[in-house]
Backbone as JSON Lines, residues from 0, in Angstrom:
{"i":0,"aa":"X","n":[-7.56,24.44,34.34],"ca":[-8.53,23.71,33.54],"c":[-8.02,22.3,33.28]}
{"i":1,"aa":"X","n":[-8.83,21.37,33.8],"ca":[-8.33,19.94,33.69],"c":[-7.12,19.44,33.99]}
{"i":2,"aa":"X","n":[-6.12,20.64,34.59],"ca":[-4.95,20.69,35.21],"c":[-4.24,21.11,34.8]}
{"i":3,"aa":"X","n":[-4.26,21.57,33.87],"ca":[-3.55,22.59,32.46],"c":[-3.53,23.82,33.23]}
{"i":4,"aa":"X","n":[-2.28,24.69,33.52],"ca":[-2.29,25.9,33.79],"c":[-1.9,26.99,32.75]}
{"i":5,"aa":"X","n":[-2.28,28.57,32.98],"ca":[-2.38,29.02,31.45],"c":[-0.78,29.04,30.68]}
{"i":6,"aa":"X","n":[0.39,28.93,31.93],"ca":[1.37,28.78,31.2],"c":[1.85,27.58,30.51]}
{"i":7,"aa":"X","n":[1.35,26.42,31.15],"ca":[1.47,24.68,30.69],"c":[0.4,25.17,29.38]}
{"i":8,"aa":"X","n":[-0.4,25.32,29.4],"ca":[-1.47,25.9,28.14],"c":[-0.87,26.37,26.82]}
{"i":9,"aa":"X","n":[0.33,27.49,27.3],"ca":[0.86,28.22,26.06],"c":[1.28,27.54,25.92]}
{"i":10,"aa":"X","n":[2.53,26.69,26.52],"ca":[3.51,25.3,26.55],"c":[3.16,24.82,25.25]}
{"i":11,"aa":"X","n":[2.01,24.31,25.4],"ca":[1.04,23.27,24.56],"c":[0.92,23.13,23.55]}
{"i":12,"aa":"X","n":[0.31,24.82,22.67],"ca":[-0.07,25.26,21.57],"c":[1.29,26.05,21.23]}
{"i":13,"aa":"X","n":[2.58,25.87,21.86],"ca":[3.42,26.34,20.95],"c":[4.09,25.55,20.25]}
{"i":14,"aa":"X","n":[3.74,23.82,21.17],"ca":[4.43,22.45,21.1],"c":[3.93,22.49,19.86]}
{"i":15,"aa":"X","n":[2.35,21.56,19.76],"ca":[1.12,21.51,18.74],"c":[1.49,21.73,17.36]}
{"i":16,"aa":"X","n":[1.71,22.8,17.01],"ca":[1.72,22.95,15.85],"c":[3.21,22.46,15.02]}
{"i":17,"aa":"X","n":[4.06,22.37,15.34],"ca":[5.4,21.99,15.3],"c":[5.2,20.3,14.6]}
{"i":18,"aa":"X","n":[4.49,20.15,16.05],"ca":[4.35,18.63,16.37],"c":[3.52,18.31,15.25]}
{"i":19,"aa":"X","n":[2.55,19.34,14.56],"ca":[1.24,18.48,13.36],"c":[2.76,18.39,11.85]}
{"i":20,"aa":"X","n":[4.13,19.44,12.4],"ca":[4.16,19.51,10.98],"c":[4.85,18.22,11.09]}
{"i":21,"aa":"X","n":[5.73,17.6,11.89],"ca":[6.25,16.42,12.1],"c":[5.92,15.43,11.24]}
{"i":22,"aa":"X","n":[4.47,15.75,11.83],"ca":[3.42,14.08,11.12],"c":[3.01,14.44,9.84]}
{"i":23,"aa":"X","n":[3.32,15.52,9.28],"ca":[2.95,15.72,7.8],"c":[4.08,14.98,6.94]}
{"i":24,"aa":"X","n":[5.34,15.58,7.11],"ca":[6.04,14.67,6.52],"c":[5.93,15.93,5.03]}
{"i":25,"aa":"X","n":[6.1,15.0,4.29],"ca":[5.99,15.7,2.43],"c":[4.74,16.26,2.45]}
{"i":26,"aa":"X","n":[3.82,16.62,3.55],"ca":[2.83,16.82,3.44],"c":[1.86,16.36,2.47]}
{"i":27,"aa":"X","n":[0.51,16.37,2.31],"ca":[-1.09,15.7,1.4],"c":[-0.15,15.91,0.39]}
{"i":28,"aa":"X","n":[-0.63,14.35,-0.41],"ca":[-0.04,14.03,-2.12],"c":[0.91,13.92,-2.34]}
{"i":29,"aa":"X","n":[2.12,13.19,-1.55],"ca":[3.05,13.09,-1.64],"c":[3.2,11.96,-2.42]}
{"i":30,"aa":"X","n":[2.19,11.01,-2.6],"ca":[2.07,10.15,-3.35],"c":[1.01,9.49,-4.43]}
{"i":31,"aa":"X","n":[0.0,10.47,-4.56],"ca":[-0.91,10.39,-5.05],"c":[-0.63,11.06,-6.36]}
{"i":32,"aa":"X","n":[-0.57,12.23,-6.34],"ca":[0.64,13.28,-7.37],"c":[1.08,12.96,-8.01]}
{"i":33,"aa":"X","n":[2.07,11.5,-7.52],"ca":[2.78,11.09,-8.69],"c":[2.39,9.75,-9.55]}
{"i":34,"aa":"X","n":[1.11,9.5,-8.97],"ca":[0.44,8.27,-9.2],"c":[-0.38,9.21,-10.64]}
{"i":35,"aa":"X","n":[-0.94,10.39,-10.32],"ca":[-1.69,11.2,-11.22],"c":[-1.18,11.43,-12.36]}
{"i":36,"aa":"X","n":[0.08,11.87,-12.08],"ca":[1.06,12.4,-13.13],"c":[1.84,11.68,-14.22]}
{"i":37,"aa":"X","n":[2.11,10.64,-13.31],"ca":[3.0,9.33,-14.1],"c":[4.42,8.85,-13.94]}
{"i":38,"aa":"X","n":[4.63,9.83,-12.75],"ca":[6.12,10.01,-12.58],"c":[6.05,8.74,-11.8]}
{"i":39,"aa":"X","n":[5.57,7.84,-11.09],"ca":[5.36,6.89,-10.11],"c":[6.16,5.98,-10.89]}
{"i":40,"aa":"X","n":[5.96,6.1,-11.95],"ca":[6.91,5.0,-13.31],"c":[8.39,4.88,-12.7]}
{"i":41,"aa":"X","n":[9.04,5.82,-12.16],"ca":[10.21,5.95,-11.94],"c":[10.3,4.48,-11.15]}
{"i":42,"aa":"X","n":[10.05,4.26,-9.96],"ca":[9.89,3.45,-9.15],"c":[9.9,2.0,-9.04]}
{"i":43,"aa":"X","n":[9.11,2.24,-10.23],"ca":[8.69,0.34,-11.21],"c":[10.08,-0.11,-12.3]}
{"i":44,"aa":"X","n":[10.38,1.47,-12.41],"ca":[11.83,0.99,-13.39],"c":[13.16,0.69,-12.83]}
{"i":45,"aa":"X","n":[13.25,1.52,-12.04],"ca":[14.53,1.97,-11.11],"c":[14.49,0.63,-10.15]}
{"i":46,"aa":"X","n":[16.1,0.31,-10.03],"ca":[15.78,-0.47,-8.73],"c":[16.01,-0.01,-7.39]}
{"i":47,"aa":"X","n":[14.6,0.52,-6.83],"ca":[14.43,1.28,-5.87],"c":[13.46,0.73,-5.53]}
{"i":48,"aa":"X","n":[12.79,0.68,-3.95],"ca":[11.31,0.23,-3.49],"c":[11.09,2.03,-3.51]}
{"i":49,"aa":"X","n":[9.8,2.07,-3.44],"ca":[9.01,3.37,-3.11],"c":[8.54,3.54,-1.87]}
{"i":50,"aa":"X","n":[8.61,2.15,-1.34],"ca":[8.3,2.28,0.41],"c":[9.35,2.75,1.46]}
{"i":51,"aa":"X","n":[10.41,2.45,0.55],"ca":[11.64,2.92,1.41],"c":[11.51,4.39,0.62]}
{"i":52,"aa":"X","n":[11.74,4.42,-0.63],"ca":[12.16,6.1,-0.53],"c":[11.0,7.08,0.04]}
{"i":53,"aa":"X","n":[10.03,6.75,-0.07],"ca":[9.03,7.51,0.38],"c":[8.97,7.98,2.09]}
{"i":54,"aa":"X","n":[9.48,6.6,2.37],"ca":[9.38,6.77,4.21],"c":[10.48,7.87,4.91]}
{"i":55,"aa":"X","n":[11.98,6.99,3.89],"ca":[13.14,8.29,4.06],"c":[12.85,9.65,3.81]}
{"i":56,"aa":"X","n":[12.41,10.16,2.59],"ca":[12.26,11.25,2.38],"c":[10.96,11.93,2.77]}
{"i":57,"aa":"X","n":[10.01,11.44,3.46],"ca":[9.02,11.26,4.95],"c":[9.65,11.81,5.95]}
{"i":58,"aa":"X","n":[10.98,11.08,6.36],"ca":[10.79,11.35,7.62],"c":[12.07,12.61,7.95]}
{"i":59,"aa":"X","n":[12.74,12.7,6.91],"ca":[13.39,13.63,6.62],"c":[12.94,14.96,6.7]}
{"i":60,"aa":"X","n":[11.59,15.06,6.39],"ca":[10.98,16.3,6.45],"c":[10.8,16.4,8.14]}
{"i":61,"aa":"X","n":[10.15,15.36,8.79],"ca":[10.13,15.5,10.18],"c":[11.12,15.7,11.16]}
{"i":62,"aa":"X","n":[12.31,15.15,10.68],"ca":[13.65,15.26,11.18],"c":[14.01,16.89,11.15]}
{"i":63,"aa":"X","n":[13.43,17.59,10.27],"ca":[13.92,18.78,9.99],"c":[13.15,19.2,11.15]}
{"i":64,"aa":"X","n":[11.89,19.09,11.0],"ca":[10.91,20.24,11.41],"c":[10.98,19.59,13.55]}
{"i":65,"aa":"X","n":[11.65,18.36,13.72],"ca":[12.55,18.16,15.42],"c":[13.33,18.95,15.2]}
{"i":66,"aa":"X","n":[14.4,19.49,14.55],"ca":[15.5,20.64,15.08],"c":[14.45,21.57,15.17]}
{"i":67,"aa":"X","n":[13.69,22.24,15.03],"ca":[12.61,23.24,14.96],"c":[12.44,23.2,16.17]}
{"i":68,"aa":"X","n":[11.75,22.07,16.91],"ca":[10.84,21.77,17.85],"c":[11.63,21.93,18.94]}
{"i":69,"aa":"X","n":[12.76,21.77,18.94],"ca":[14.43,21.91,20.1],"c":[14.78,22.92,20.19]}
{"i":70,"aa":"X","n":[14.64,23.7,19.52],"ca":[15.26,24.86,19.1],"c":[14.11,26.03,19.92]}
{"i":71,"aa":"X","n":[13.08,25.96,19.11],"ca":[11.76,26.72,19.93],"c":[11.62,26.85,21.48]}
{"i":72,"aa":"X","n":[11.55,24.86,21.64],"ca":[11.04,24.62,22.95],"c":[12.86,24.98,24.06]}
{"i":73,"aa":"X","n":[13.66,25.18,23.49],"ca":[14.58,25.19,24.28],"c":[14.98,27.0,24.81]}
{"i":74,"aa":"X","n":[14.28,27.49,23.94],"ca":[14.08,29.34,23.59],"c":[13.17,29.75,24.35]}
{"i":75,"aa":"X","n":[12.22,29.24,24.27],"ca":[11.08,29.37,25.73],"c":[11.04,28.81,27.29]}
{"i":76,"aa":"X","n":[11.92,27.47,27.09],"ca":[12.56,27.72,28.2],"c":[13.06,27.71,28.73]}
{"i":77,"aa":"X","n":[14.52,28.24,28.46],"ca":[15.16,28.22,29.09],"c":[16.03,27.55,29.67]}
{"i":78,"aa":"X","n":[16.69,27.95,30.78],"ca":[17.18,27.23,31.64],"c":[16.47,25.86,32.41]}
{"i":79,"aa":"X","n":[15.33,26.53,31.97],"ca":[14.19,25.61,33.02],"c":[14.5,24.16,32.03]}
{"i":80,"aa":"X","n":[14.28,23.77,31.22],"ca":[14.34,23.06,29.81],"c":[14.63,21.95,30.06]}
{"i":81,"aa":"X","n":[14.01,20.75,30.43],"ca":[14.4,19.22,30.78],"c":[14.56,18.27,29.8]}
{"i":82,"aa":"X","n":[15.71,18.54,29.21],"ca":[16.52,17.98,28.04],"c":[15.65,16.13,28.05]}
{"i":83,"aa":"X","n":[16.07,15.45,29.06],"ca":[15.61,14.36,29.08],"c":[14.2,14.2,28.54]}
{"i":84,"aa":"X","n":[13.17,15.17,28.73],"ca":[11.58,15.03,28.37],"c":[12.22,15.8,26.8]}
{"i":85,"aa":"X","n":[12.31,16.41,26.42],"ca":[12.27,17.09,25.43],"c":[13.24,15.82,24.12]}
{"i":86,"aa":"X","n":[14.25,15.3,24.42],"ca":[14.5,14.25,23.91],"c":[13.38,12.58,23.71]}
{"i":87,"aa":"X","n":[13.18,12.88,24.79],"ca":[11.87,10.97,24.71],"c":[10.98,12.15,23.4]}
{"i":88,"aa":"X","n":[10.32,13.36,23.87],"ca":[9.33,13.77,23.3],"c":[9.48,14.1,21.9]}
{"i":89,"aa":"X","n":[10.68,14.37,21.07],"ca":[11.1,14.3,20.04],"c":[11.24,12.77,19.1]}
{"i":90,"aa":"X","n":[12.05,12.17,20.33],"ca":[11.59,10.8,19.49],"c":[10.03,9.55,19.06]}
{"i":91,"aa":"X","n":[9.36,10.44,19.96],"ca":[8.08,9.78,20.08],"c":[7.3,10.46,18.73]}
{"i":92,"aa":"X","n":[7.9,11.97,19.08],"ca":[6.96,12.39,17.73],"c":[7.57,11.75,16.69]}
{"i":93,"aa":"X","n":[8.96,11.67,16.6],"ca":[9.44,10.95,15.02],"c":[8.62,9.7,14.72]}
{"i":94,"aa":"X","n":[8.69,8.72,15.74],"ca":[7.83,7.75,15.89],"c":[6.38,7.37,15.5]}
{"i":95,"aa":"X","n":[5.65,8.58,15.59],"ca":[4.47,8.89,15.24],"c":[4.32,9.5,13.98]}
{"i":96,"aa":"X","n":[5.8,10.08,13.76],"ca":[5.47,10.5,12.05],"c":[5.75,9.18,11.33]}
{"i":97,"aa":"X","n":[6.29,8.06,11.81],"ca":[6.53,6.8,11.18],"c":[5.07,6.16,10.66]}
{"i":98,"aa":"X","n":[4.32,6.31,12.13],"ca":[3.03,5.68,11.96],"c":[2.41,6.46,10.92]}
{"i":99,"aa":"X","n":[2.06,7.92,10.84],"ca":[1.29,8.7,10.16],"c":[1.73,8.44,9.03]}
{"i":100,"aa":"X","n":[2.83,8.32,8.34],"ca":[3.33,8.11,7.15],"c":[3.23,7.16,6.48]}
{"i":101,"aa":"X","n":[2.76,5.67,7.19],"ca":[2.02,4.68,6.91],"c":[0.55,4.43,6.4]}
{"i":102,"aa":"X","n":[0.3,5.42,7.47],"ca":[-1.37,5.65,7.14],"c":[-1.62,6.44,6.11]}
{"i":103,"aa":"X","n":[-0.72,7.33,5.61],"ca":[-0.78,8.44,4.68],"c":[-0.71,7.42,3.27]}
{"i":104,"aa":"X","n":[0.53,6.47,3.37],"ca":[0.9,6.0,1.99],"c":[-0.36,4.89,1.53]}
{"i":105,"aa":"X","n":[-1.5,4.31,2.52],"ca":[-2.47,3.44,2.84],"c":[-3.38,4.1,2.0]}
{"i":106,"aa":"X","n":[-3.56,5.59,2.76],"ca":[-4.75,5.84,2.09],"c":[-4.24,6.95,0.66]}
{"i":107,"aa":"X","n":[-3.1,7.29,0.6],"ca":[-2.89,7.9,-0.95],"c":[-2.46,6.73,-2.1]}
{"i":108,"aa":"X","n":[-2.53,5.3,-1.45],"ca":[-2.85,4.33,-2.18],"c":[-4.07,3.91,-3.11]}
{"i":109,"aa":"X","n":[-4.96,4.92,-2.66],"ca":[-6.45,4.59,-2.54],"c":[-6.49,5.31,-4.06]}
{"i":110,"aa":"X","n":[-5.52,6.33,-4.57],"ca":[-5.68,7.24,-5.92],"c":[-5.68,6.0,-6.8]}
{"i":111,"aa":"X","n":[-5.31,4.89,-6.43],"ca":[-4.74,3.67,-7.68],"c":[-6.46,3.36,-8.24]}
{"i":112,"aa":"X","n":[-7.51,3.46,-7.38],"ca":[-8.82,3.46,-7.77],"c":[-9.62,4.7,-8.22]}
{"i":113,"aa":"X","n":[-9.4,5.58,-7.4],"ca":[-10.27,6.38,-7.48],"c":[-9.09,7.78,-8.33]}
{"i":114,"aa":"X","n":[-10.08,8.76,-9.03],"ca":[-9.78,10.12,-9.45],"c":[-9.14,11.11,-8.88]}
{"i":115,"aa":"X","n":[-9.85,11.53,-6.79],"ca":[-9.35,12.0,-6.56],"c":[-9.75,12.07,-5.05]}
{"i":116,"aa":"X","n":[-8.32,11.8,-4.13],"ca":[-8.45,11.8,-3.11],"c":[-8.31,12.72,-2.12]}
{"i":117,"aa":"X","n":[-8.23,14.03,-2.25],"ca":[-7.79,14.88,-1.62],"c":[-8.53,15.13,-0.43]}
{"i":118,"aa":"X","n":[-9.78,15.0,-0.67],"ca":[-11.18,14.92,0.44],"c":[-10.74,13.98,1.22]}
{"i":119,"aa":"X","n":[-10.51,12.8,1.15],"ca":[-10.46,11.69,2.07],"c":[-8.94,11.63,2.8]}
{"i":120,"aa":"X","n":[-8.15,12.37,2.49],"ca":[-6.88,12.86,2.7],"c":[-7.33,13.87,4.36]}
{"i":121,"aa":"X","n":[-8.0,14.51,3.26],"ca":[-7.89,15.92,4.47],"c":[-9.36,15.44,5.18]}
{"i":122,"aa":"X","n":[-10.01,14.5,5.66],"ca":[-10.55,14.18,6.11],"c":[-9.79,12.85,7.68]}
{"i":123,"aa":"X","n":[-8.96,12.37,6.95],"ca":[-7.95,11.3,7.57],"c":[-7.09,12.36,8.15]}
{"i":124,"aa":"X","n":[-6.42,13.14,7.76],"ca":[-5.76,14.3,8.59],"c":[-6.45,15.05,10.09]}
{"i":125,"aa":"X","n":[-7.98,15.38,9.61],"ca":[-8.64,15.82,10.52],"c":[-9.17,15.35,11.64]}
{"i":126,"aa":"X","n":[-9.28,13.65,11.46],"ca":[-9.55,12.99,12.99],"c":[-8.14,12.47,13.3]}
{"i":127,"aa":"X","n":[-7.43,12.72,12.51],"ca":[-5.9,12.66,13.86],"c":[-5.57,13.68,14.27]}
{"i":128,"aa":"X","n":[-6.06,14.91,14.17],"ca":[-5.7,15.95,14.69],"c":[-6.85,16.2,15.78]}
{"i":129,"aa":"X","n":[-8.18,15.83,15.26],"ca":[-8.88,16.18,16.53],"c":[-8.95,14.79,17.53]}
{"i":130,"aa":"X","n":[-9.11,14.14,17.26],"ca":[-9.28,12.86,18.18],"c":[-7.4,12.54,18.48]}
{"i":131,"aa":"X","n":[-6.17,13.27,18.38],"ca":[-4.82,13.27,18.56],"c":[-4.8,14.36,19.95]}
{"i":132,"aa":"X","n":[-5.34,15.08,19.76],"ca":[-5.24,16.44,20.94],"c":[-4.5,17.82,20.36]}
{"i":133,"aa":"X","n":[-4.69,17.6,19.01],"ca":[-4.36,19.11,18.48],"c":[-5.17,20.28,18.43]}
{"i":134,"aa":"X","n":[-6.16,19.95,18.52],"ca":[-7.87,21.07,18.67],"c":[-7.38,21.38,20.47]}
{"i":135,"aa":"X","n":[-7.79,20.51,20.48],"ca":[-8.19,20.9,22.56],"c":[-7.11,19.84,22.97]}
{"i":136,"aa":"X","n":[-6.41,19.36,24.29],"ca":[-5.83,18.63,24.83],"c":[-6.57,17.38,25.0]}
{"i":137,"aa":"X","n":[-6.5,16.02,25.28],"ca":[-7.3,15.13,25.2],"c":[-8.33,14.95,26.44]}
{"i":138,"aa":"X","n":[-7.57,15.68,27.61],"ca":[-8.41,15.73,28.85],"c":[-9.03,16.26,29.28]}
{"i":139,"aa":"X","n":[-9.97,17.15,27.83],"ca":[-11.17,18.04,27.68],"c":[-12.3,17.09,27.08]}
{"i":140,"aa":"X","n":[-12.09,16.01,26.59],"ca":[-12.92,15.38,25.86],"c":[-13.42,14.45,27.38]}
{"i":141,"aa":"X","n":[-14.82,13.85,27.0],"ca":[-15.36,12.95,27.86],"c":[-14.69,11.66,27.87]}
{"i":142,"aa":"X","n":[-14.7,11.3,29.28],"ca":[-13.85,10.06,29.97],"c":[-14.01,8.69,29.17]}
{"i":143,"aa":"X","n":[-15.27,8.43,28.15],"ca":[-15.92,7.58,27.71],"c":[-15.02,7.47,26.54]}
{"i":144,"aa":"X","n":[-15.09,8.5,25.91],"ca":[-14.33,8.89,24.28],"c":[-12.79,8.06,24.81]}
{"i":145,"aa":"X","n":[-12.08,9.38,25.98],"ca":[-10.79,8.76,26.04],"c":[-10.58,7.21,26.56]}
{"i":146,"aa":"X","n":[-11.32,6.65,26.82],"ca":[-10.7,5.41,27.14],"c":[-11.13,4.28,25.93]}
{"i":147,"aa":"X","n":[-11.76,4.81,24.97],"ca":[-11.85,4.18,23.62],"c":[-10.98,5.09,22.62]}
{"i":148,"aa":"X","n":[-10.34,5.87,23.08],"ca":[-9.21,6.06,22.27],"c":[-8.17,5.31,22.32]}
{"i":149,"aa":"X","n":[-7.74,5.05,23.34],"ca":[-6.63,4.3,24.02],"c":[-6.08,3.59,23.1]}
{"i":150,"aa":"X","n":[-7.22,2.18,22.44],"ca":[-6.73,1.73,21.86],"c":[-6.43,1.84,20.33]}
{"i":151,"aa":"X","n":[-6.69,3.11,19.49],"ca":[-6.35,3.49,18.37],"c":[-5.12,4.0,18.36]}
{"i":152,"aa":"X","n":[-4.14,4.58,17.17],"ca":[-3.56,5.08,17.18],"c":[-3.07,6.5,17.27]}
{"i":153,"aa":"X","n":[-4.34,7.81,17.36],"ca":[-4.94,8.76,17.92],"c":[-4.15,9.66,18.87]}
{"i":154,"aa":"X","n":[-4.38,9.09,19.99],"ca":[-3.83,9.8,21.19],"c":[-2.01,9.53,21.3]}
{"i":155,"aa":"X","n":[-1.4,8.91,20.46],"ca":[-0.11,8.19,20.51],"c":[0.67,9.61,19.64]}
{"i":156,"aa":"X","n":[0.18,10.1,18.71],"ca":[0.26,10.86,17.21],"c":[0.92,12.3,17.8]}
{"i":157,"aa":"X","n":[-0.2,12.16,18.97],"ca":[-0.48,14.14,19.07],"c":[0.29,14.29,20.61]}
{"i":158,"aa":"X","n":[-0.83,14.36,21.19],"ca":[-0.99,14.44,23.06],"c":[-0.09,13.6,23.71]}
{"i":159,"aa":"X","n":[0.6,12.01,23.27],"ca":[1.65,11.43,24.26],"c":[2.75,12.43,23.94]}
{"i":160,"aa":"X","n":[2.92,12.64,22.47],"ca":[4.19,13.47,22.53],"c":[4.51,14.6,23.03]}
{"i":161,"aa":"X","n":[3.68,15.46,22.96],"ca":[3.14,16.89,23.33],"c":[3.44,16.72,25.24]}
{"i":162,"aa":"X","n":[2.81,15.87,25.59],"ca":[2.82,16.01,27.17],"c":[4.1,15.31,27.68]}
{"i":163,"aa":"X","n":[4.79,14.65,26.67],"ca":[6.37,14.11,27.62],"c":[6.91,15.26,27.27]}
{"i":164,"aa":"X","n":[7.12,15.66,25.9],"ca":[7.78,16.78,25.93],"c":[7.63,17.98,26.91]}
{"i":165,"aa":"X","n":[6.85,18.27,27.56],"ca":[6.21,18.95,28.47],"c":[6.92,18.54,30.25]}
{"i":166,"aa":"X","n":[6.44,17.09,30.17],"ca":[7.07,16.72,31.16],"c":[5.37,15.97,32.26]}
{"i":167,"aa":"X","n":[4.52,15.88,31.74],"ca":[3.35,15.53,31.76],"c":[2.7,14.16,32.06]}
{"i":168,"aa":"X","n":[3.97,12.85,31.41],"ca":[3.66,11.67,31.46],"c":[4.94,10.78,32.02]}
{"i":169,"aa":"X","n":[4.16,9.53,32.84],"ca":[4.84,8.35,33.36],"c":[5.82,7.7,32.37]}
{"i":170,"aa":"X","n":[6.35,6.48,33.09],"ca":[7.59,6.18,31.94],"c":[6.58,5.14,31.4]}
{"i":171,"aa":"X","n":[5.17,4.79,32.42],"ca":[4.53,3.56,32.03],"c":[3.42,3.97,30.71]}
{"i":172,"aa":"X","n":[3.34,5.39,30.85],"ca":[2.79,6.23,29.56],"c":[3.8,6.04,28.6]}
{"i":173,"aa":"X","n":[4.6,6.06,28.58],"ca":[6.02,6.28,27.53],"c":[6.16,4.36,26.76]}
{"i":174,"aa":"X","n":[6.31,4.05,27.52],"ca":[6.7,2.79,26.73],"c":[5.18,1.96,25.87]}
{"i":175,"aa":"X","n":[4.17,2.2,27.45],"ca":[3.09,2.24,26.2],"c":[2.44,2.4,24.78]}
{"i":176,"aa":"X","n":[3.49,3.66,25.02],"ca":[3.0,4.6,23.71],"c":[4.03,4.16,22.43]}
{"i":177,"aa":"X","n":[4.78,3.67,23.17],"ca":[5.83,2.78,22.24],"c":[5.4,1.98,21.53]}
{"i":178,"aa":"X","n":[4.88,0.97,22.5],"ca":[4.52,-0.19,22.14],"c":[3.26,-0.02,21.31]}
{"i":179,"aa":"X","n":[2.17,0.88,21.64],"ca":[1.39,0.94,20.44],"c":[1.89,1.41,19.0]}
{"i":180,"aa":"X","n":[2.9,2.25,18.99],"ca":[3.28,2.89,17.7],"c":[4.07,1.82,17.11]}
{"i":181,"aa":"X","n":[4.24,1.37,17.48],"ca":[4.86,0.3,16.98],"c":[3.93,-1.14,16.23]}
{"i":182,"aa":"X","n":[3.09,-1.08,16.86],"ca":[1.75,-2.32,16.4],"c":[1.0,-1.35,15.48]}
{"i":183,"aa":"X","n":[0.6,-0.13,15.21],"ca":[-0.02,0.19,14.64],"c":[0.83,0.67,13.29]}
{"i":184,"aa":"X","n":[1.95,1.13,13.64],"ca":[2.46,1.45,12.12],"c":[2.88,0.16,11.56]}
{"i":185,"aa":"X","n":[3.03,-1.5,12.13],"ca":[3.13,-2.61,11.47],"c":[1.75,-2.84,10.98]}
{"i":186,"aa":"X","n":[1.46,-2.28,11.6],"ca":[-0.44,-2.85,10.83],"c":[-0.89,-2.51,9.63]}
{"i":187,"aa":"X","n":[-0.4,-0.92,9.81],"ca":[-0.68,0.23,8.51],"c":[0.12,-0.29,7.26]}
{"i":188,"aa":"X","n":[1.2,-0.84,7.84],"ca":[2.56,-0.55,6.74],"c":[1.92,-2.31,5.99]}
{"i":189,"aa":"X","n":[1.68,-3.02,6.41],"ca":[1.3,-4.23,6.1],"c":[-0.24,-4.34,4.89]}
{"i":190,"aa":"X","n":[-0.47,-3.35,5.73],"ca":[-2.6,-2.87,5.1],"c":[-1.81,-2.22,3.57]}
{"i":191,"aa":"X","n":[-1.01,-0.95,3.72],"ca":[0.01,-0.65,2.35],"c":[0.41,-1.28,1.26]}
{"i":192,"aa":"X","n":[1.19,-2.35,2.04],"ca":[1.72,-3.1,1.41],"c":[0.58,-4.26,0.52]}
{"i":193,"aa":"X","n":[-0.17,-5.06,0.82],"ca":[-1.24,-5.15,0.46],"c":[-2.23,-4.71,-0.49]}
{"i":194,"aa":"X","n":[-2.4,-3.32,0.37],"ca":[-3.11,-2.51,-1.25],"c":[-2.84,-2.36,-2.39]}
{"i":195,"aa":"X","n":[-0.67,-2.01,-2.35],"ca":[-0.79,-1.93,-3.13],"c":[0.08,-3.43,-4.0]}
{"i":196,"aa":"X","n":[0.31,-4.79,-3.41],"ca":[-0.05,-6.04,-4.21],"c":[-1.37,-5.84,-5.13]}
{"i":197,"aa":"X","n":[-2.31,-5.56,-4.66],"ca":[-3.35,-5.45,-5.12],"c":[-3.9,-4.57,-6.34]}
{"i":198,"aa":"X","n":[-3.48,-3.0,-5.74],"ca":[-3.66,-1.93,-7.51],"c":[-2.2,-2.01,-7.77]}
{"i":199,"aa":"X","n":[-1.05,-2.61,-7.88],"ca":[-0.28,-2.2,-8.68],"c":[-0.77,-2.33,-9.82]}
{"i":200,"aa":"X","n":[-1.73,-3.59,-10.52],"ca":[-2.03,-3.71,-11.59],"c":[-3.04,-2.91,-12.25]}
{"i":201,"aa":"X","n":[-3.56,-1.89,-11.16],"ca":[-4.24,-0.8,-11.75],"c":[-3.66,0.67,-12.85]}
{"i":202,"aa":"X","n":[-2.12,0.73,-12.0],"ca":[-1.82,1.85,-12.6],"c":[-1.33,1.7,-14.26]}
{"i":203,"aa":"X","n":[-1.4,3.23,-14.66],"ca":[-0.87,3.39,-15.75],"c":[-0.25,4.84,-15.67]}
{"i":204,"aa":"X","n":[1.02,4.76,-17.0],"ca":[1.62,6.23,-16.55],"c":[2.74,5.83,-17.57]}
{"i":205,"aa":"X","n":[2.42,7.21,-18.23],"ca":[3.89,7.76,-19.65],"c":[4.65,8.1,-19.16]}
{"i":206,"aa":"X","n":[6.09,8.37,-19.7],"ca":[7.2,9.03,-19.45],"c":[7.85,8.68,-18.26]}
{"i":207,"aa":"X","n":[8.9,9.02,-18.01],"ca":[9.37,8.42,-16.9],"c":[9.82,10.03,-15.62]}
């Protein structure tokens, strides 16, 4: 199917899910939570940025859940196991949890206005997972869709990583995919940064 064979198939969906927890990171409300609560105070007092601790202790969670992904994918297979793809494909996903974690702190920025974002959370979760290639692979979707994916950050998240790790993509796929993750999590992290110039002067919050 689309060149996917049923064992490249299992490959896939054993990668997949590993790979969504990557990009979760602290998983939904990692920062909204504490915007709710008041604990966010810490941040404003302390001399600490929140962009840095948030990203570290971000990507820390993903860092964990790559020994996972090595560990699995190296158990299934084996001998067969092409260390070289399985390494690019680990770092691409870290890479992509960089970006996602940008976009995450962008839009759980958004609590500085509104009551409650959890909808628009798990709504922003759900077209990077389906328009990423976590539902179906991306080369089930129509030719039209994928080549206006290209240029989002989308197909970079899910499916580049998933298929180097696999062993699936060019090196001219690979650096590509670089080079977008890289423009798009400066974009995100900038749009962040921004927002929150903007509501810091919204919040309020007791206790520390």
């Amino acid at each position: 199917m689309e060149g996917y064979t049923l064992p490249m198939m299992t490959l896939y969906y054993l990668i997949v899910p590993i790979g969504n927890r990557m990009l979760q990171g602290e998983n939904v409300g990692f920062l909204s939570r504490e915007i709710y609560d008041g604990s966010f105070n810490r941040y404003l007092i302390y001399p600490i940025s929140f962009f840095q601790y948030k990203t570290l202790t971000y990507l820390s969670y993903s860092f964990f859940y790559g020994m996972q992904l090595i560990i699995v994918f190296l158990l299934y297979q084996g001998m067969e196991a092409n260390l070289l793809n399985l390494g690019i494909g680990v770092c691409l996903f870290l890479m992509a949890s960089y970006t996602y974690c940008m976009l995450s702190i962008f839009v759980e920025l958004i609590s500085l206005w509104a009551d409650n974002i959890w909808s628009l959370m798990v709504m922003c979760r759900f077209f990077c997972y389906f328009f990423g290639g976590s539902f179906v692979p991306l080369a089930f979707m129509p030719e039209w869709l994928q080549s206006a994916l290209v240029y989002t950050p989308f197909p970079y998240l899910v499916s580049l990583p998933v298929r180097t790790t696999m062993g699936l993509t060019t090196w001219q796929e690979i650096l590509t995919g670089f080079v977008f993750l890289l423009i798009w999590s400066f974009i995100l992290r900038m749009s962040a940064k921004a927002l929150w110039n903007k509501g810091q002067y919204r919040y309020t919050g007791v206790g520390i």
